[in-house]
Wavefront OBJ file of the C-alpha trace (Angstrom):
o trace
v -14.511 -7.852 -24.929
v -12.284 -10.112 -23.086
v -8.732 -8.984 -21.831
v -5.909 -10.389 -20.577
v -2.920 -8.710 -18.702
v 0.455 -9.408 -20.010
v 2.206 -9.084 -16.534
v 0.438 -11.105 -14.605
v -2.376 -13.068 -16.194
v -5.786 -11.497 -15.230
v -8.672 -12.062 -17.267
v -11.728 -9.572 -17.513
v -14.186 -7.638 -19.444
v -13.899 -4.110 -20.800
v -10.966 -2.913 -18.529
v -8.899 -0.319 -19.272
v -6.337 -1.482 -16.272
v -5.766 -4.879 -14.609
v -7.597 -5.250 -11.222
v -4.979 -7.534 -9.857
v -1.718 -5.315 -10.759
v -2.816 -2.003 -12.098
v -0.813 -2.226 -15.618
v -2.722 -0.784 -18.773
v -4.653 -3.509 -20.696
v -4.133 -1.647 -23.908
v -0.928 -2.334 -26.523
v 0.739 -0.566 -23.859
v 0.982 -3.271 -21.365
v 4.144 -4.544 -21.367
v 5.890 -6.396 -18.917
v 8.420 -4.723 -16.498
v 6.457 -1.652 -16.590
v 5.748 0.153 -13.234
v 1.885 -0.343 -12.135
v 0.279 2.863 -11.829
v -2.873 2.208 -9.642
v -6.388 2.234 -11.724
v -9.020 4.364 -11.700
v -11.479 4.457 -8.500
v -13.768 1.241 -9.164
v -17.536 1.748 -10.495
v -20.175 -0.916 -9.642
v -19.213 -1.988 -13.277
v -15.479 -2.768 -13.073
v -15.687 -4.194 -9.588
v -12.070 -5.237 -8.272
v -10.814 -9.240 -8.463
v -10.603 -11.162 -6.240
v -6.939 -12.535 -5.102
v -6.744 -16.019 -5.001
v -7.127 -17.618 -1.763
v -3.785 -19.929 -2.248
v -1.373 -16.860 -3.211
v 1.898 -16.591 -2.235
v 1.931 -14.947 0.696
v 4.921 -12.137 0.655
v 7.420 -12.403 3.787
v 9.297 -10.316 5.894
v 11.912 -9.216 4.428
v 9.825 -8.214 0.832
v 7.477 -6.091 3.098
v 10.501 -4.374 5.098
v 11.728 -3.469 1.635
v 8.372 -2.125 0.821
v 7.640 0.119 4.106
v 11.734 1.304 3.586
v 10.641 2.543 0.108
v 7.457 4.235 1.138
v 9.686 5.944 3.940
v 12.327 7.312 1.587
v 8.997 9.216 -0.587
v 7.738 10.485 2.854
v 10.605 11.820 4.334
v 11.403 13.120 0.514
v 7.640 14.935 0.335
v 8.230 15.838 4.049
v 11.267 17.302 3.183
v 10.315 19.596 0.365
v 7.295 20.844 2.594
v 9.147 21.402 5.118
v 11.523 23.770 3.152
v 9.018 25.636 1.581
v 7.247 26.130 5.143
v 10.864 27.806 6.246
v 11.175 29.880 3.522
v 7.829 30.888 3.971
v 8.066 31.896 7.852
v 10.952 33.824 6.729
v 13.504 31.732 9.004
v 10.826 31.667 12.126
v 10.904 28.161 12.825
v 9.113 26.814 15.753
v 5.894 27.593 14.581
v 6.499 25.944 11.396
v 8.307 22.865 12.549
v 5.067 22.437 15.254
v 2.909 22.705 11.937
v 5.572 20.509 9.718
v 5.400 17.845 12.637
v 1.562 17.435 12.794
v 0.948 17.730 8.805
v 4.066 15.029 8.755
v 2.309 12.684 10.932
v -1.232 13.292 9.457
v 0.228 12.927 5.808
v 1.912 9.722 6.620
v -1.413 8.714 8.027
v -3.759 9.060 5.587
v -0.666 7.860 2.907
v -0.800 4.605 4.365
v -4.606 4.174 5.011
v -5.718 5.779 1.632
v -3.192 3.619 -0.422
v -4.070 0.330 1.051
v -7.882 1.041 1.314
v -8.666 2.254 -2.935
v -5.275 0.040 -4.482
v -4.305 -2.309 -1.604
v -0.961 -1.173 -2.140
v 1.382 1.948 -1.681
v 3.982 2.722 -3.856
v 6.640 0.738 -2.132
v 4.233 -2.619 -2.420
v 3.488 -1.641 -6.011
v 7.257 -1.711 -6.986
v 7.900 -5.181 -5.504
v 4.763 -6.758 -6.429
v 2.708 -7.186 -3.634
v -0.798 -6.528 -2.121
v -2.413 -6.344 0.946
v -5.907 -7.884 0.541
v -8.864 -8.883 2.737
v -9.178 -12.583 4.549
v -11.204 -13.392 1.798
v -8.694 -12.232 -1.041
v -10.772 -8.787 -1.629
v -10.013 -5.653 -1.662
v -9.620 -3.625 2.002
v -12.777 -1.679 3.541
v -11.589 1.898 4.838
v -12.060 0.043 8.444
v -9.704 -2.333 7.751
v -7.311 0.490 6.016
v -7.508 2.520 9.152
v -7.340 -0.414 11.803
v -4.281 -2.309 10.085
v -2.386 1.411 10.011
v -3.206 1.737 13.666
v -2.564 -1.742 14.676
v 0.787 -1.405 13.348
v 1.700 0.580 16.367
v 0.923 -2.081 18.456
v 2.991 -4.303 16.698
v 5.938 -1.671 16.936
v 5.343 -1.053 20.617
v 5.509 -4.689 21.978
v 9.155 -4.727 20.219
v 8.462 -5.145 16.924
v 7.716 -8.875 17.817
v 4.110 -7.752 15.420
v 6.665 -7.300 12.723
v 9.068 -10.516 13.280
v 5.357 -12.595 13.786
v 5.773 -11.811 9.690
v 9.032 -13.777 8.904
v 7.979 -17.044 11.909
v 4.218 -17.267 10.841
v 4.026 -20.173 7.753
v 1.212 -17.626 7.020
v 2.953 -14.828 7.147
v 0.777 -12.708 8.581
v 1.672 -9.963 11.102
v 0.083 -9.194 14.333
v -1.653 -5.713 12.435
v -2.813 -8.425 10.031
v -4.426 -10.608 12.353
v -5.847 -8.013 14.441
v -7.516 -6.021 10.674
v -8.498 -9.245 9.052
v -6.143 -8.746 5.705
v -2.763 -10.879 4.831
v -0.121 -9.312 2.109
v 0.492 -11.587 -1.266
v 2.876 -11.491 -3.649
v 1.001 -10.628 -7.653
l 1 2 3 4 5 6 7 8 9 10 11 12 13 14 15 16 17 18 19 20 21 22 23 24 25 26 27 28 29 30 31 32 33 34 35 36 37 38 39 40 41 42 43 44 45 46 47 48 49 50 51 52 53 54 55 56 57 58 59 60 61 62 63 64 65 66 67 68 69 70 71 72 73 74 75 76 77 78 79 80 81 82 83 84 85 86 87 88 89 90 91 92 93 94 95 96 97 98 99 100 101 102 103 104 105 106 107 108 109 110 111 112 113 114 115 116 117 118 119 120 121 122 123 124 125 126 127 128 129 130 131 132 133 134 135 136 137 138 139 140 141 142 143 144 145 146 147 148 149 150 151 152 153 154 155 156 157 158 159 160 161 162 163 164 165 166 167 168 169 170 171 172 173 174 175 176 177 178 179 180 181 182 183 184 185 186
């Protein structure tokens, strides 16, 4: 059976949730509803393709995105953070060692996990935008972990990686060149 997603357009058989935004395909799909991410794809519901001519999403969209997705980490952070203390019974240095290297290993795998299964974390999913392969495919877990990585290089030279985003007619960062993907708006 053919469906079609009222947000954005997508066409496809038997889906249960759009490949291109994530909203239900049921009577429940209603525009200006938050896209939850779908299920883990089966060789049967293999993800879309994004169109080769999408808008690209610029600087400032993305810089909105990664300040959302920092607000829910330093939020989860946060609350783990307090239950380690109240845990150690006040004792802190061991805990804030532990708190500092579950921080930075959460935060990892947040960003590479997100972009790798949905191609976007939940700050790209509330402004509409996707990071996808060259191609306009979904990321490999290679590409998931080198673009996370990469993004330290583009911090370290100055955040001139990050600017390339807003000067490029592409717009296409220096972790974007250097993984292979580019970020579109849906």
């Amino acid at each position: 059976m053919q469906v079609t997603c009222q947000r954005c357009g997508w066409q496809g058989e038997n889906a249960q949730y759009c490949a291109r935004c994530g909203a239900g395909l049921g009577r429940s799909a209603t525009v200006g509803t938050m896209p939850f991410p779908p299920p883990l794809d089966t060789p049967a519901t293999a993800p879309a393709r994004v169109s080769l001519t999408a808008r690209p999403a610029g600087f400032w969209i993305r810089a909105v995105a990664v300040f959302i997705d920092g607000l829910i980490l330093l939020f989860v952070q946060g609350i783990l953070y307090s239950m380690g203390w109240v845990m150690a019974g006040g004792r802190g240095m061991a805990v804030q060692g532990a708190t500092n290297i579950f921080g930075t290993l959460l935060g990892a795998a947040y960003g590479i996990v997100f972009h790798w299964l949905w191609g976007q974390t939940p700050g790209k999913m509330a402004l509409q935008i996707k990071v996808v392969s060259m191609d306009g495919g979904p990321l490999t877990f290679g590409q998931a972990t080198g673009r996370y990585f990469a993004t330290f290089l583009s911090a370290i030279i100055l955040c001139i990686g990050f600017i390339m985003a807003g000067i490029r007619t592409d717009k296409r960062a220096l972790h974007d060149l250097l993984a292979g993907t580019r970020v579109v708006r849906l």
